[in-house]
N, C-alpha and C positions, 0 to 999 in steps of 0.2 A: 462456731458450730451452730446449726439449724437446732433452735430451740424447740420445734417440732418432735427432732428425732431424738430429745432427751425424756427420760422417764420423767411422767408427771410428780413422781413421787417416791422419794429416795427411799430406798431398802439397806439391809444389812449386809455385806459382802458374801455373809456363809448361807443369804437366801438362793440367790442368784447360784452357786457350788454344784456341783454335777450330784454330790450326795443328798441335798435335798431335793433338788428337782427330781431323783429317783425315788426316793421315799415318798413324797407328792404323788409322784406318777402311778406308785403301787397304791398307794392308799384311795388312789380313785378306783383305780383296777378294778382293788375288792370290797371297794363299796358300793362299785356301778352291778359286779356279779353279785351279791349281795342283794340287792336291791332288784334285780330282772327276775332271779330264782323264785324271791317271796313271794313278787308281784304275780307271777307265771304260777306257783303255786294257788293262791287266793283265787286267779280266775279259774283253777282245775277245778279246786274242790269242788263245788255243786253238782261234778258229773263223778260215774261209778269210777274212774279212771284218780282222781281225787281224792275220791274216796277209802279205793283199795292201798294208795298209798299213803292214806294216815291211820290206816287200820295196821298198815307192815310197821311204819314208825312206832305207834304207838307199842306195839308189842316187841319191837328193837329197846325202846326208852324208857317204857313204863316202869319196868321193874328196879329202876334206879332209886334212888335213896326221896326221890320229889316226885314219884309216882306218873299216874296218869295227866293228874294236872301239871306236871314240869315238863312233860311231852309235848301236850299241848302249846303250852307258854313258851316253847323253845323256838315250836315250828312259826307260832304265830305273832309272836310278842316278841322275840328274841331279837329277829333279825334289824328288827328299827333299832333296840338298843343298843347293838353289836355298831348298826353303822352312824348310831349318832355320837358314842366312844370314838371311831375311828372319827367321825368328822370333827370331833374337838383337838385330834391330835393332828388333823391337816391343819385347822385353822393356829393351831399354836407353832406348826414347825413352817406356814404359813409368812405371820409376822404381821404386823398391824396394818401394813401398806398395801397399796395395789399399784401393780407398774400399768401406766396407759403408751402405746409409743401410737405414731401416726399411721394410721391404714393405708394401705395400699388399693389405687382407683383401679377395681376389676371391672377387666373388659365385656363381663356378661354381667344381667343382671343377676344382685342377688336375692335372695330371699329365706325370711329371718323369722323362725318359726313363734317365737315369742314377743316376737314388735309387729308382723305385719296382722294387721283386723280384716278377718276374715268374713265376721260378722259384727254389725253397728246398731239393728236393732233388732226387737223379739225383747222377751222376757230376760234374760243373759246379760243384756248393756252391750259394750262394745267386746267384741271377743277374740283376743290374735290366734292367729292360727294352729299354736304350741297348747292353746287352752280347748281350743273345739275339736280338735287331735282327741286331749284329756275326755271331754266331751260325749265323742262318739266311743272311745273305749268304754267308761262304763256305762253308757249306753246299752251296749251289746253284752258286755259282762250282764247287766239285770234282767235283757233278755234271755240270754245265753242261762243263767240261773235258773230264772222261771222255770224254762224249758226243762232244764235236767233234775230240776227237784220233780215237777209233775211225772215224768217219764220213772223216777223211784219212787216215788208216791203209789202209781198202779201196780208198778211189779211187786210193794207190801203188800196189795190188797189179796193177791193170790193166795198168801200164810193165811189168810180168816176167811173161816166158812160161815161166817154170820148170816143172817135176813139182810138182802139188798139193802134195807132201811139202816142196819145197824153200819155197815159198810157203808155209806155213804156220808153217815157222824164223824165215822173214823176217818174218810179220807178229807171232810172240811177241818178235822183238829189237825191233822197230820198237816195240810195243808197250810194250813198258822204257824203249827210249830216250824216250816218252810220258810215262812215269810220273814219268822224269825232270826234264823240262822241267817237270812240276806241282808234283813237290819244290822247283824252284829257285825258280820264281813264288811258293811259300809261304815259303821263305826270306828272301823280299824284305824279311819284316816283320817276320822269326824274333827277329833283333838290336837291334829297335827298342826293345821292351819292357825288353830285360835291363841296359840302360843307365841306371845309377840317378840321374846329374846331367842324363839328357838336355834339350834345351832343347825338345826336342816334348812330351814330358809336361812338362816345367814350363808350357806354352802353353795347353795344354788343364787345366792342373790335376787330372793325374792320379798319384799319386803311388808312388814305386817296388812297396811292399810290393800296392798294388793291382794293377800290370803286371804283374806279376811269375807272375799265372793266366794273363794272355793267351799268355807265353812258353812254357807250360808245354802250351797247347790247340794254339800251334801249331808246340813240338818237337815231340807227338807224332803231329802231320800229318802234320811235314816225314817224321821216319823212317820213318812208313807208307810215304809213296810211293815214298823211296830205297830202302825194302827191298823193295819190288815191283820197284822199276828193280832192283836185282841180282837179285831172284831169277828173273826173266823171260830175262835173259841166262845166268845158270846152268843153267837148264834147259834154253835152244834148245843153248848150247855141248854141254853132256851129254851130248846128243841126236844131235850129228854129233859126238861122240868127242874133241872137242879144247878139255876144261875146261881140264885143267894147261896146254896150249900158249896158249892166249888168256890164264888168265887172271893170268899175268907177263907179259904184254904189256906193251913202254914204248915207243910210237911218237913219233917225233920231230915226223912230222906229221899231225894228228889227236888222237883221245881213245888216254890217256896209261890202259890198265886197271887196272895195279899200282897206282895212287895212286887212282885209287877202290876199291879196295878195301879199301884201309888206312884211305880218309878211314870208308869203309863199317864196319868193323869198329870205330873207334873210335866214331862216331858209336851204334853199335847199344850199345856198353859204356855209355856215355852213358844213354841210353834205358832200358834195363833198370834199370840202379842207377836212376833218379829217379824210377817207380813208386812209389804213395805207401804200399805197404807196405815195398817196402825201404828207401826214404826214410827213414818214420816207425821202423824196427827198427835201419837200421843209415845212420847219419847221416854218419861219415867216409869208410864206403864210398862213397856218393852221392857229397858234395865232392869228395875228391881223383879221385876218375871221370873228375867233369865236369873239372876241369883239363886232359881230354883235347881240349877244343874248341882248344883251338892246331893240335893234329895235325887234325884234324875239317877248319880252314879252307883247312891250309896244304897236306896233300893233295888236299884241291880245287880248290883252283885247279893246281895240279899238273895233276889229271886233265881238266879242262873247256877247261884255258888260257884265254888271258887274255878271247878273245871271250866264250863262256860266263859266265866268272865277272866280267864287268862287269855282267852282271845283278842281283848281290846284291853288289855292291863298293857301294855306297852306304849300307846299315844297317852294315856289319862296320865302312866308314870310320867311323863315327859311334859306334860301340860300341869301338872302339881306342882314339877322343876319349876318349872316357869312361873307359876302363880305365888308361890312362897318367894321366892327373887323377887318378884315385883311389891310384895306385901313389905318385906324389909326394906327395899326401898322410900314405901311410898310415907312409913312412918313419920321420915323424919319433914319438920316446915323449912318449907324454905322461904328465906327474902326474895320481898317486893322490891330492889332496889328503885325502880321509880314507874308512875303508872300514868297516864295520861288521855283524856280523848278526843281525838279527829272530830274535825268541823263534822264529818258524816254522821259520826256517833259510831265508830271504829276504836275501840280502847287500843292502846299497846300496854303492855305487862312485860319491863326489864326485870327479869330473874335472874338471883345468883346462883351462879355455880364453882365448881373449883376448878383450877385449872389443867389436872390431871383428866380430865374427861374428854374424852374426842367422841366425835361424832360427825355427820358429813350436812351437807347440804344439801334441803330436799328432807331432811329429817322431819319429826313431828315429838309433840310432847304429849302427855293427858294430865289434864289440870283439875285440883279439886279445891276448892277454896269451903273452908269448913265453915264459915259465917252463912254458908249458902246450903250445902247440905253435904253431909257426912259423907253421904255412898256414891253422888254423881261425879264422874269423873268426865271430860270432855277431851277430846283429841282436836291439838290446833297446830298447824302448820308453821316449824322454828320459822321469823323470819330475817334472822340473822346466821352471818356467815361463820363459822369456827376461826376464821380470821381476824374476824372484826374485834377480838378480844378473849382474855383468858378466863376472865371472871364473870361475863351472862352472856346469857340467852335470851334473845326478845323473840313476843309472840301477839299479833294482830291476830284482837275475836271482836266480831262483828255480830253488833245486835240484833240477833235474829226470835230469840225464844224467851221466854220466861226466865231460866238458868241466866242467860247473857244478860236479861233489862236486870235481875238484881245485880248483878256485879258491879253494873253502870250504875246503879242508885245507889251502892255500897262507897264505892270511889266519889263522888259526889258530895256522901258524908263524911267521907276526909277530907274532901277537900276545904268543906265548911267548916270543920272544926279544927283545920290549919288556920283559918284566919279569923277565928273568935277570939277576940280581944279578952275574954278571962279563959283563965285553964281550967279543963273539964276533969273531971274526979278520972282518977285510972278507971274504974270501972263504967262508966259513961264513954270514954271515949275509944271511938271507931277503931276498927280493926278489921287486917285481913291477912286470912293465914291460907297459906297456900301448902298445897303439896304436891308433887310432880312423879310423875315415872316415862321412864325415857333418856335421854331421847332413842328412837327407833326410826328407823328407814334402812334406806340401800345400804351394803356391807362397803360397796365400791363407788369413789362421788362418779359415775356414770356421766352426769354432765359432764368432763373433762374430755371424754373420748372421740369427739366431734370437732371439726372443725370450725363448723358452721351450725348452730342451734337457732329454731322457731321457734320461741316461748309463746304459746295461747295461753292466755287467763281468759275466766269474769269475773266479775265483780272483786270479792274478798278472793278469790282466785290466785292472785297476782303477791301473794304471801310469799310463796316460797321460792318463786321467780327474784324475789329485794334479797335473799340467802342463794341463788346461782351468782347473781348480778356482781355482788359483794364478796364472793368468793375470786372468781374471773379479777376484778380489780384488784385487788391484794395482792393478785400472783401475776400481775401485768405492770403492777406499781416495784413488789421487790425481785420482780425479774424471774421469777420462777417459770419453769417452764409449765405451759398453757395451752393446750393444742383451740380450743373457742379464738377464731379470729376474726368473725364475723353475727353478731346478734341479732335478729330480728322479735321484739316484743309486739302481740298484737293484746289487744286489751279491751275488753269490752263491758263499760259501763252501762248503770242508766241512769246515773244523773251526774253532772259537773261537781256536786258536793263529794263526791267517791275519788276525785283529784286530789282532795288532799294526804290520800294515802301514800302517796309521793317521798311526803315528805319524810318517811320511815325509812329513805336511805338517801343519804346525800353522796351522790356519783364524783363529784369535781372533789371533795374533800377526801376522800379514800383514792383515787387516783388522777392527781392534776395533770391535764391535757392528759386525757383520756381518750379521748379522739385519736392520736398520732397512733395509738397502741391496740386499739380495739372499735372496730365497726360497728357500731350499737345504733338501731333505730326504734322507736320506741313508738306504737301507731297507736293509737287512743282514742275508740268510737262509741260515741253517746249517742245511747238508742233514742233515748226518749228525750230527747231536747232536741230542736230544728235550728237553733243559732247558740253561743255564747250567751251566758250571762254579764253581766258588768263586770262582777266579781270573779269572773274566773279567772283571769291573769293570776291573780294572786291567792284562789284557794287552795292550792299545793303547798302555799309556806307555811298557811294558817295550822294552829295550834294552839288547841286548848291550856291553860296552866298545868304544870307536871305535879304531881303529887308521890313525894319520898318518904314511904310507912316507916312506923318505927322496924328499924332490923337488929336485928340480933347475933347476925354474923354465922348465920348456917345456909350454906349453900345447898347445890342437891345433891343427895347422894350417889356415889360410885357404884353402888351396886346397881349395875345395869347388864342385862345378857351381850349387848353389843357394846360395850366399852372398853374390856380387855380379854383378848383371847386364854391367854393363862386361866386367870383366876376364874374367869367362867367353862374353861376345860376340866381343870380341877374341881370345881363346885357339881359338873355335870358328872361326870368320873367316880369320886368319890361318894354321890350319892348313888349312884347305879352297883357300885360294888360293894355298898352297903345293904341295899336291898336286898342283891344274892345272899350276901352271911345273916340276915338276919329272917332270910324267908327259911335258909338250911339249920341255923340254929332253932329256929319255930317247930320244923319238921323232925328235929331228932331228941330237942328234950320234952315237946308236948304233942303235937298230933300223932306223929309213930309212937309214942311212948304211952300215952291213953288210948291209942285207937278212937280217933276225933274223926266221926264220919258224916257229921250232921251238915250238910250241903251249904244252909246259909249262913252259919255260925264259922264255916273252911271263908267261903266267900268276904266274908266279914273281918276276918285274921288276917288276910290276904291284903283288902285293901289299908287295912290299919299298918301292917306294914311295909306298904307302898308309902304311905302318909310320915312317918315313925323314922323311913329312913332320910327323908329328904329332910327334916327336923332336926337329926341329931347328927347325921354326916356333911347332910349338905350344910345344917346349921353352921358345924364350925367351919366350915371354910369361908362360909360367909362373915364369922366373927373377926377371920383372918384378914380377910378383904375388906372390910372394912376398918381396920387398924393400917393398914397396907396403903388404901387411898386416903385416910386423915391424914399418915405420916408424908406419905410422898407427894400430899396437896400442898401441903404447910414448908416443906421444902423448895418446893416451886414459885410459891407465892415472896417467900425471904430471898430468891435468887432472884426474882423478875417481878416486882411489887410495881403494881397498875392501881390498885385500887386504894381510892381514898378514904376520911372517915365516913364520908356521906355515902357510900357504895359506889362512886358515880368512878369510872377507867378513865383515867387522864389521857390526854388527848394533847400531840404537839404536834402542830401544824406543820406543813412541810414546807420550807422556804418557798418551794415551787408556787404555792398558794401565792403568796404577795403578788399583786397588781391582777390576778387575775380574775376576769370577768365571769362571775358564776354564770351570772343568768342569762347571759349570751350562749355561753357552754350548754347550757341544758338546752334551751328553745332550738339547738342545733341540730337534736338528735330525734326532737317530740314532735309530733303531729296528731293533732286534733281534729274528727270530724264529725258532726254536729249531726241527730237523727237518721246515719246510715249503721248497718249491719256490716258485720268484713264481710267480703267475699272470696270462702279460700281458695274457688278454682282461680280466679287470678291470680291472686298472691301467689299462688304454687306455682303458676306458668312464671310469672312475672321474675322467680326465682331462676328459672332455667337458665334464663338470657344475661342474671348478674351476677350467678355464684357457679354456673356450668356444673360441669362434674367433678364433682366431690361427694364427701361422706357428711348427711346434714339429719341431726336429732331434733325432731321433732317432743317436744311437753306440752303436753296440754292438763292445765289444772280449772277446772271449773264444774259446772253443772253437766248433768248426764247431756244433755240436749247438744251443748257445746260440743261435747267429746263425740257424740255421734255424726256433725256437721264436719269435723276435721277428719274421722276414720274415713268416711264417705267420702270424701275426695281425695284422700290415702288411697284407697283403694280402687278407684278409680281413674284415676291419673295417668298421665302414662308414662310417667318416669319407672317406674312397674316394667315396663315394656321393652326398653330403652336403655342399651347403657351407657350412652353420654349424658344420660339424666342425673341429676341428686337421686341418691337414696336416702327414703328419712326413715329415722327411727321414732315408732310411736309408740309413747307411753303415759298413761293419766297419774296424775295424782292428784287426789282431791277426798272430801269428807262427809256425809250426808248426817251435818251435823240437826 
């Protein structure tokens, strides 16, 4: 049988079952209607057409037992949490696998709205065409708003017979209050993205590091418009004399000012520090900032109460899911099983983990090491395969920042006080504690889908390309079927010291004659050097001495959004339908029961129990899950025991090994060339003539620069044009650490 045409990855018999693929089929159905209606709805409102129909709803809804604001939260908040319920029930009746089979070479070209880069540069970075799509719609939607709030803005002004003067106070607040309502409609979506276990980007297979632009296009919406809304009401206030008297204002019924303006002020801190030059200069600044989004939510809802802010209660509930998941997580430490540093000054860090954990390749982890500082966490690309072993995870960080140099001087001093000849008091000696959350990436390993992949790196780049590399061999070594039959690595250094990064995967030892099995070329271009040094033949082997911290035998925790569908369908499930009884128990033994009508005090009960349910519903299932993945780690580890007392996965060589020549086998595949730049329009031609047509994935992991140099001749190329051409698929993954 053509190992091609076998699924990459085996499933359950009753997936594959004509009753699942129906249940599947519906549950797209009416989450794709679901999702057009909302969205079709949000871009109505702004006009009288919008309007008129949340004026009919609410007067249909209102009179229910959750009043005017259950109205609201149904039409607006509702529908994300309806379809993120549904989407936990695909992905459970789903099943943990993805089937890949082989594509068929169409005779036209095609074109692929989420991989082809439409745009490479502008303020945006590189942008495929499924995102500038995104792009131009709310584009037009903030236009399109403008427009229809000013056009109801004048037709109020006809109800006041004031003095022009007074009349024109009234239509700059009115106008605020405008600007407002388009903030909060942006907001809708503001929390969707920054949710890294979310179950809607697991759905769509988008993965955090990639959302994580859209979070960023629409903060800086949302604060546009909120800072319109204040500075519209500053002005008119100013203007009739009474700034200071309004703007301590806290009315008990209506908008509460004082808490918009604190939400106002922390939100703009926000904003300022995450600009990508103060980002990129001053990086603790940024983070500990943004910590400000607590005060950001909880002053808003203060000021809008609870009607208003059911408008964006349904991304923050789902963004809280998310944030408490990752908090239980991230409590517990996990082992160093061993740490080490590159001739370059590249650390690697072997973590434990248990062997119940899956995750793919191409993932990433965020790492906090408490000897360094409590709150910074760092995102670094796994550079190990889910193959490579049941008990860690490695991850290459490269010294670039203040965070990275004390790590290196932390490891340093373990390593010296491994060889001091007396022993140091317990409390004198060195230590490093780590804490993880993660891993996160793609839902689907996506590399497998191809037959033919161009891996771009720079520099530290080249991380999560040694976690494809190593995946591919594993499943070429025990025969798994593998659609990758041809590899090209392009690699771009700047200095011959950055070779020894190499050495964080050894190719011939995970699949001897590798060669017979798989086409791998491996091109390697130093900018800034004009010839070899002496020493470069052999700076790929080099390696510093390993350092094994004390462990204690806790790997990382299970509790991850993307680790098991069940437990995290249930975790999402059970906190959402605890919300409901605890927001309709709220409403029948105390707000309808006192007649609680005080805006920001509703606003405030509201969010408490958003916060309340995810704590005590989603808490226990979280206590379940994690009893669940102790028990069925520990069962796993006494059926399949890899690991020793030192932490370190036994490793037994394959007979195939004997007599054969490593380092002939590597220098087969590597090429080196001394002070050139690649050039991709070659490379891409160059491809034409040796891989013809077929279906070829394009990754590029590096710096912004990089990824614009490989879009730009994506897009330019003419395999585009042509359908005896490769089609690539392009997609970045990288960090702006």
């Amino acid at each position: 049988m053509d190992e091609h045409k076998t699924p990459l990855l085996s499933k359950e018999s009753s997936s594959s079952s004509l009753v699942i693929s129906s249940l599947k089929w519906i549950l797209k159905v009416v989450m794709s209607v679901i999702f057009v209606s909302w969205v079709v709805f949000i871009m109505m409102y702004p006009g009288n057409l919008g309007d008129r129909f949340l004026l009919n709803w609410r007067a249909v809804s209102s009179k229910t037992l959750f009043g005017t604001t259950g109205s609201l939260f149904l039409i607006f908040s509702g529908p994300i949490l309806v379809i993120s319920v549904l989407a936990s029930l695909y992905m459970i009746i789903s099943g943990e696998e993805v089937v890949f089979t082989k594509k068929k070479i169409s005779k036209f070209p095609r074109f692929r709205l989420w991989t082809f880069p439409i745009l490479v540069d502008g303020p945006f970075g590189v942008v495929s065409a499924a995102e500038f799509l995104g792009i131009i719609i709310f584009s037009v939607f903030f236009l399109w708003a403008i427009y229809a709030f000013t056009l109801r803005n004048l037709d109020l002004l006809k109800y006041f017979h004031d003095f022009a003067h007074s009349q024109s106070l009234l239509l700059l607040e009115i106008t605020g209050l405008r600007f407002g309502m388009i903030g909060l409609l942006c907001m809708v979506f503001l929390f969707l993205p920054i949710s890294r276990g979310s179950i809607l980007l697991r759905l769509i297979d988008i993965p955090f590091e990639h959302a994580t632009r859209y979070h960023v296009w629409l903060g800086h919406t949302t604060m546009a418009f909120f800072s319109l809304h204040g500075f519209c009401y500053v002005v008119a206030w100013t203007i009739e004399g009474r700034l200071l008297e309004l703007i301590f204002e806290w009315k008990a019924i209506g908008i509460a000012v004082l808490p918009g303006v604190i939400s106002l002020v922390a939100g703009l801190l926000m904003w300022v520090t995450s600009l990508h030059t103060v980002r990129k200069l001053y990086f603790e600044l940024f983070f500990y900032t943004h910590q400000l989004y607590v005060v950001f939510v909880v002053f808003l809802a203060l000021h809008v109460g609870d009607y208003l802010f059911s408008i964006v209660a349904g991304g923050i509930f789902l963004f809280i899911l998310d944030r408490f998941l990752r908090f239980c997580q991230s409590r517990r430490t996990v082992d160093v099983i061993s740490a080490k540093s590159l001739p370059c000054g590249t650390l690697e860090l072997v973590l434990s983990k248990p062997p119940n954990m899956r995750y793919n390749a191409l993932s990433f982890i965020f790492l906090q090491v408490r000897e360094l500082s409590w709150l910074q966490w760092h995102p670094f690309s796994v550079s190990s395969s889910p193959l490579d072993g049941n008990h860690h995870v490695a991850v290459l960080i490269k010294v670039l920042g203040g965070w990275t140099a004390k790590l290196k001087d932390q490891l340093s001093k373990l390593y010296e006080s491994e060889n001091q000849s007396q022993l140091l008091s317990p409390h004198s000696y060195p230590k490093i504690t780590t804490s993880v959350e993660g891993p996160y990436g793609h839902e689907s390993p996506y590399h497998l889908a191809y037959e033919n992949l161009v891996l771009v790196a720079g520099g530290i780049g080249i991380t999560p390309f040694f976690a494809i590399l190593s995946d591919i061999l594993h499943r070429k070594r025990d025969g798994k079927a593998c659609l990758p039959s041809k590899v090209l690595v392009i690699w771009a250094i700047k200095n011959s010291d950055e070779l020894s990064l190499l050495s964080a995967i050894d190719i011939p030892s995970i699949c001897p004659f590798f060669s017979k099995k798989l086409n791998l070329e491996l091109n390697i271009y130093v900018t800034r050097q004009s010839e070899p040094l002496l020493e470069d033949g052999m700076v790929h082997k080099m390696v510093n001495p390993c350092i094994k911290p004390r462990i204690n035998g806790c790997p990382m925790s299970v509790l991850v959004g993307t680790g098991d569908n069940i437990w995290s369908g249930l975790y999402l499930i059970s906190s959402t339908i605890g919300f409901v009884l605890m927001i309709t128990l709220l409403d029948i033994f105390y707000i309808n029961k006192y007649n609680i009508t005080t805006w920001w005090y509703k606003g405030l009960l509201l969010l408490v129990c958003m916060v309340a349910s995810v704590l005590i519903f989603g808490g226990l299932v979280v206590i379940f899950w994690h009893f669940w993945g102790h028990k069925t780690g520990e069962v796993e580890a006494n059926g399949n025991d890899k690991v020793d007392l030192s932490g370190d996965e036994t490793h037994h060589p394959s007979a195939e090994l004997k007599g054969l020549d490593i380092e002939e086998d590597v220098q087969s595949f590597t090429s080196i060339r001394y002070g050139t730049r690649p050039h991709f329009k070659e490379i891409f031609e160059s491809l034409n003539g040796k891989w013809g047509s077929v279906d070829v994935g394009v990754i590029v992991c590096g710096p912004a620069s990089l990824q614009t140099s490989v879009a730009k001749e994506i897009r330019s190329h003419s395999i585009w044009r042509s359908p005896n051409h490769p089609l690539f698929h392009f997609n970045s993954h990288s960090f702006d650490l």
